[in-house]
N, C-alpha and C positions, 0 to 999 in steps of 0.2 A: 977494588978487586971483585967485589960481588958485582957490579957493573959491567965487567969484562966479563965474568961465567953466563952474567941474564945473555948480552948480546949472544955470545959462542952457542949458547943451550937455547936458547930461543927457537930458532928454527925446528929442532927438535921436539921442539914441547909443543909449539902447532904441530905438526904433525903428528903426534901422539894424538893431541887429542881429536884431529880431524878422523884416525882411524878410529880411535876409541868410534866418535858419533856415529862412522857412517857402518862401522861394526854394527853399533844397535839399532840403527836404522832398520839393516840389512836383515837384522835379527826378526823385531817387528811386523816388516812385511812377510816373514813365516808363518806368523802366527795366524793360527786357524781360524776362521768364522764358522759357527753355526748354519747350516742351511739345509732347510728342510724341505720336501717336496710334495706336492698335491695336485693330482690331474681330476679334470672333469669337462664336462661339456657345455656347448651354450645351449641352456636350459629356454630360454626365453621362447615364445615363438615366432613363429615364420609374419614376415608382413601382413600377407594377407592373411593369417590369422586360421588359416587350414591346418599345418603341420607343428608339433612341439613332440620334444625330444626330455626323457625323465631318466632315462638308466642306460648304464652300458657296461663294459669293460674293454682295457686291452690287453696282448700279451706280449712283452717284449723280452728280445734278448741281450740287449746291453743297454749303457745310458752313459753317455760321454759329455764331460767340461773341457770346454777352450777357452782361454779369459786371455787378455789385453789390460795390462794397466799402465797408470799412470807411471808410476813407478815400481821397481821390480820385476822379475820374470818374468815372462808370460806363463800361466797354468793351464795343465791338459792332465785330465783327471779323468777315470774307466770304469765301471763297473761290468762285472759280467755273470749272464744266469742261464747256464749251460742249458737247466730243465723250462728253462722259459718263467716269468715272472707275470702273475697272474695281477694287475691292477685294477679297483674296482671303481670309476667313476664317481666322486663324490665330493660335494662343494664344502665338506666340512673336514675329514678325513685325511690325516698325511701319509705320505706311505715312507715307513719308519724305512724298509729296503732300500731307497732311493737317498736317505738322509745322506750330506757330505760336509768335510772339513774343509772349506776352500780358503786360499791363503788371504788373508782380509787385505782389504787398498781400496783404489778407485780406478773402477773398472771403465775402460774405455767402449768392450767388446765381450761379452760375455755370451755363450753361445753354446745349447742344449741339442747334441743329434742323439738319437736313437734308432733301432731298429723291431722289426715288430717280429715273433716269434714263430714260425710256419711248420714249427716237426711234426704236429700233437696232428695233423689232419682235421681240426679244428679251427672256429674262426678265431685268427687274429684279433679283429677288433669289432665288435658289436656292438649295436645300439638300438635301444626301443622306444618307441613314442606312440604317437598317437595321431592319424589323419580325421579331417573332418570335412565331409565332401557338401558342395552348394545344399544338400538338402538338409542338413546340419547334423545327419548321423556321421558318428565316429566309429573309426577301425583303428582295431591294434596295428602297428608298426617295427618289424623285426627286421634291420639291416644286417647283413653276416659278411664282414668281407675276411677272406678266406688266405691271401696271399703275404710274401714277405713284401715289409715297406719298410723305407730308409724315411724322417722327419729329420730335420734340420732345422732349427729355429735359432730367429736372433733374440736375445734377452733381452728384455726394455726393463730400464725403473716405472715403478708404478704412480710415480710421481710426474712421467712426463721429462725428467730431465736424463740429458744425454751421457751423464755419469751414472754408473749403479755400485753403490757405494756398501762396502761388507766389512763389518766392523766387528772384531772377535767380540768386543761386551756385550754386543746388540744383535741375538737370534734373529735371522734374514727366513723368510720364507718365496718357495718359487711356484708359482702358479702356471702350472701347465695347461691351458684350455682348447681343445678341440672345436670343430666347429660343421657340426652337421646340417646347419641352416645353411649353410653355404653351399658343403656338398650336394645338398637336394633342393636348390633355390633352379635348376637349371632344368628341372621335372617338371611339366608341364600339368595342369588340371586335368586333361584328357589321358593321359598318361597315366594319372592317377585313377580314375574313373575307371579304368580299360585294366587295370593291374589285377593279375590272378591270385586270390584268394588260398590260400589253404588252411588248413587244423592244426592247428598249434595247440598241443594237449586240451581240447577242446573248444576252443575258439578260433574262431574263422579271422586271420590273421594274413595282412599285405606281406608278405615273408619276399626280402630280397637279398638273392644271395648268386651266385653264379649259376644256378640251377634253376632259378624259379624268379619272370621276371627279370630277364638276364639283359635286357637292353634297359632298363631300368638303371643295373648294376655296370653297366659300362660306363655309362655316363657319370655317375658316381664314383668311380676306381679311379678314373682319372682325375677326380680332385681331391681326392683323401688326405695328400700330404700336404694343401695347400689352405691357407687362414688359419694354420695353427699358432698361438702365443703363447709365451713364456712373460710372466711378469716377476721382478725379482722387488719383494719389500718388506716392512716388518710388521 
């Protein structure tokens, strides 16, 4: 008798528990990751050893997730900052506004766009550094660029491998880096040499910005959104 109910209930009871597993499965891949966020710039300097970059900031007004996993949904996750979101350049620093819950797996495709904030009549995104011309004095370096910009990055593990892997137990950090050595790698020495000076609350300052130095700044505008990285690790 108990032979004949196992056979008859059998099918049944696999399937019960194939739901039961893939219920929790399902459930699991809900569950949140930790993941925190940090922009800054490359600090390092330029080849030939003329230009380095130390501070900046930018302002944006949203900051969007799109992920691909392995398994599970795909996630598409918004934030948004009507008054514009003031972020300050800095290699140690997270910016707790940008923190998010994202559903933990293994990410196939994971992928940071933003926008940059243009109401305030103010720059967008700024950066200062420092030029040093053949004769080995240096000038202050003030970029202002002033305009909205869309960035688009694709996220990389920081380990190099083609999965980026977000695990609710294990806080993930995301390394946002700009890259102004790149922007200004297309600036010529005489270019720099020839750049108009002005006063910057009392120092005499390369100041480039749509007004001042403006062929400078076009050449620049046009690479702004381009060599930016997103590293995702813990």
């Amino acid at each position: 008798m108990m032979n004949i109910l196992f056979k008859r209930y059998w099918p049944i009871l696999v399937l019960t528990i194939f739901v039961g597993l893939t219920s929790c499965k399902k459930s699991e891949l809900k569950k949140p990751a930790d993941v925190s966020v940090q922009m800054d710039i490359n600090r390092q300097p330029s080849t030939q050893g003329h230009l380095e970059f130390n501070s900046g900031y930018i302002r944006i007004t949203d900051f969007r997730v799109e992920g691909t996993r392995q398994e599970g949904a795909p996630v598409e996750m918004n934030k948004d900052f009507s008054q514009g979101l003031l972020i300050t350049f800095s290699p140690t620093i997270m910016v707790s506004e940008l923190n998010l819950d994202i559903p933990q797996g293994n990410y196939t495709d994971l992928d940071i766009s933003f926008d940059t904030f243009d109401d305030l009549g103010q720059p967008t995104i700024q950066v200062e550094g420092t030029y040093t011309n053949q004769s080995s004095q240096t000038f202050p370096v003030i970029f202002e660029f002033e305009s909205s910009e869309t960035f688009s990055i694709n996220g990389e593990s920081e380990t190099g491998e083609p999965i980026i892997v977000l695990d609710k137990n294990i806080p993930s950090n995301t390394f946002i880096q700009f890259d102004p050595q790149y922007w200004f790698d297309i600036v010529t020495i005489n270019m720099w040499d020839n750049a108009v000076m002005v006063d910057v609350q009392g120092t005499m300052t390369i100041l480039i910005n749509e007004s001042v130095n403006d062929a400078i700044y076009d050449l620049i505008a046009d690479r702004i959104d381009d060599a930016t990285e997103a590293t995702f690790g813990n």
